[in-house]
C-alpha positions in Angstrom: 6.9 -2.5 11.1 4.8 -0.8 8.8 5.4 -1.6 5.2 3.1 0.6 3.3 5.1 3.2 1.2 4.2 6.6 2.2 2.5 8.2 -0.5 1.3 5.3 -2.2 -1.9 3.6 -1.5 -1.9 -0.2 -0.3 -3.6 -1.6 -3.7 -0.8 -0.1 -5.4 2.2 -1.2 -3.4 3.1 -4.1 -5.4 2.5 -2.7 -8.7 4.7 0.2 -7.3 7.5 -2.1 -6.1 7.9 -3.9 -9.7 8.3 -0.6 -11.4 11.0 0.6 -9.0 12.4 -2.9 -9.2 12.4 -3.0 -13.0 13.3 0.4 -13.9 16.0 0.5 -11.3 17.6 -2.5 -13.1 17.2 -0.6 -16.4 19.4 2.1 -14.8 22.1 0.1 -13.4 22.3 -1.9 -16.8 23.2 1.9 -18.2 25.9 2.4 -15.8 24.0 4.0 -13.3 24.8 2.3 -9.4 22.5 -0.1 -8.2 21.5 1.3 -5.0 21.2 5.0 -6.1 19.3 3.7 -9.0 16.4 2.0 -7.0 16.3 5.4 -4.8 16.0 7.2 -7.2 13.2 5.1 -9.0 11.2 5.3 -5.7 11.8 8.7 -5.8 9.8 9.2 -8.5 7.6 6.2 -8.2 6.3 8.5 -4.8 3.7 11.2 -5.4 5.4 13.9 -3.8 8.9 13.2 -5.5 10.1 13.5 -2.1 11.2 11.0 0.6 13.0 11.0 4.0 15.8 8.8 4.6 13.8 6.4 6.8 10.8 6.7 4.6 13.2 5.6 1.4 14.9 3.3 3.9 11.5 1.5 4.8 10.0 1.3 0.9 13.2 -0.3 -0.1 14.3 -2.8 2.8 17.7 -0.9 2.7 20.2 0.2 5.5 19.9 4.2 6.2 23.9 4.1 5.1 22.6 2.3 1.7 20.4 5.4 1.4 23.0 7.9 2.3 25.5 6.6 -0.2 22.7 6.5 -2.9 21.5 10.3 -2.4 25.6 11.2 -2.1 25.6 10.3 -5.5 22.2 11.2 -7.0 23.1 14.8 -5.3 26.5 15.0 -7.1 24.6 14.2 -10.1 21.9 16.5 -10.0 19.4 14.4 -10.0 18.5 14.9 -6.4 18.5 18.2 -4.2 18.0 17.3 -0.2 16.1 19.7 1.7 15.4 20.5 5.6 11.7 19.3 6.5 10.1 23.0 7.9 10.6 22.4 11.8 12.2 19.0 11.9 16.1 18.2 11.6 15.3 15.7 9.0 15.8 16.2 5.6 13.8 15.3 2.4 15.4 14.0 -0.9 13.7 15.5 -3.2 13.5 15.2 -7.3 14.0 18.1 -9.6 11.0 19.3 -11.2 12.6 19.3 -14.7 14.4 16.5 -13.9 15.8 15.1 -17.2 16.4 19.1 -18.4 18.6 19.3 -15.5 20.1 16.1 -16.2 20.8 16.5 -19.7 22.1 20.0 -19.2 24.6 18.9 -16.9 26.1 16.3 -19.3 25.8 19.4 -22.0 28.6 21.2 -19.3 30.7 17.9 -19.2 30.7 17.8 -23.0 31.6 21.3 -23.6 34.7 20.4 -21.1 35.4 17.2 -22.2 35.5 19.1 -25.8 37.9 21.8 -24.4 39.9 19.6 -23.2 40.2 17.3 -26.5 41.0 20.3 -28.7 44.1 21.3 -25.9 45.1 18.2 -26.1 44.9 18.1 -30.1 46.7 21.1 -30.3 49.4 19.9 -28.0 50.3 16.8 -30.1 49.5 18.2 -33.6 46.3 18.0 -35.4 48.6 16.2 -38.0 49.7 12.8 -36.2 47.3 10.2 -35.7 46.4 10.9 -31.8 45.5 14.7 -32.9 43.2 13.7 -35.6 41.6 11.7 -33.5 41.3 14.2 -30.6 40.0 17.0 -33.1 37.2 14.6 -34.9 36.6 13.7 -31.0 36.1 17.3 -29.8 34.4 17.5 -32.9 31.6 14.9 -32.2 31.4 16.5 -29.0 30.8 20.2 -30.4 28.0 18.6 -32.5 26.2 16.6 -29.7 26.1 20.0 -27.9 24.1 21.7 -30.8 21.7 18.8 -31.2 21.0 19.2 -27.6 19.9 22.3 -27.7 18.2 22.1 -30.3 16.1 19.0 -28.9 15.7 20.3 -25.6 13.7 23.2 -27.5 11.9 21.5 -29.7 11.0 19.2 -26.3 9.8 22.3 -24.8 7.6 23.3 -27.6 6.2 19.6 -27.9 5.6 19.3 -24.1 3.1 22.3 -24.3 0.9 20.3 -26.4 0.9 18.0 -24.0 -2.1 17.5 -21.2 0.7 17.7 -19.0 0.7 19.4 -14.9 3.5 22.6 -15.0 6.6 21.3 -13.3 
């Protein structure tokens, strides 16, 4: 079996294999699951930020249905779009090229619901008993991460173009 990690040259297999390792632990001790957090990793430990199932299935010694389950949820996520390989029946799993934009912009749409929601349900009991209050300051806190979002995600944008970075 061939163990080298397409995309990544032999020398730097193992230093390529701790980082997925570690950082994929880092995820999972976030909240993130296990197996879709070390796909994920070697997702973006790969040049191309894209892998086939075997090729993910290969890096990581995991079953094709380990892989399958992980890119379920790194698609339902956004943090992973698959794609059909041009004249093959295989598809790629492929990053997003502003991945942690699209990430954080997708928790901005669950805030702005979770903040609808918490005002409904404020108004429903009454902003005056205990449970309203604390469904208004709730909504509230909610309302204000959404503003500091944006506002960092711009400020991001303006810093990352004085940055010797590629274009996404």
């Amino acid at each position: 079996m061939n163990t080298q990690v397409p995309g990544v040259r032999s020398d730097d297999e193992a230093a390529v294999s701790r980082f997925v390792e570690r950082f994929a632990a880092q995820l999972t001790e976030a909240g993130m699951q296990r197996m879709a957090a070390r796909v994920f990793a070697q997702l973006l430990a790969s040049d191309s930020g894209s892998m086939t199932s075997a090729e993910l299935s290969e890096a990581l010694r995991i079953s094709p249905a380990a892989v399958s389950g992980a890119v379920a949820y790194l698609t339902q996520v956004t943090m992973v779009s698959r794609e059909r390989e041009p004249g093959s029946r295989r598809d790629r799993y492929v990053l997003h090229n502003e991945l942690w934009y699209e990430t954080f912009t997708r928790r901005d749409q669950v805030l702005a619901l979770f903040e609808k929601t918490l005002r409904d349900g404020a108004a429903g009991v009454g902003t005056d008993t205990p449970a309203g209050a604390r469904m208004a300051e709730t909504a509230a806190f909610f309302e204000f991460l959404q503003g500091e979002m944006h506002a960092m995600m711009d400020r991001w944008r303006a810093h990352r173009a004085t940055l010797d970075l590629p274009n996404p």
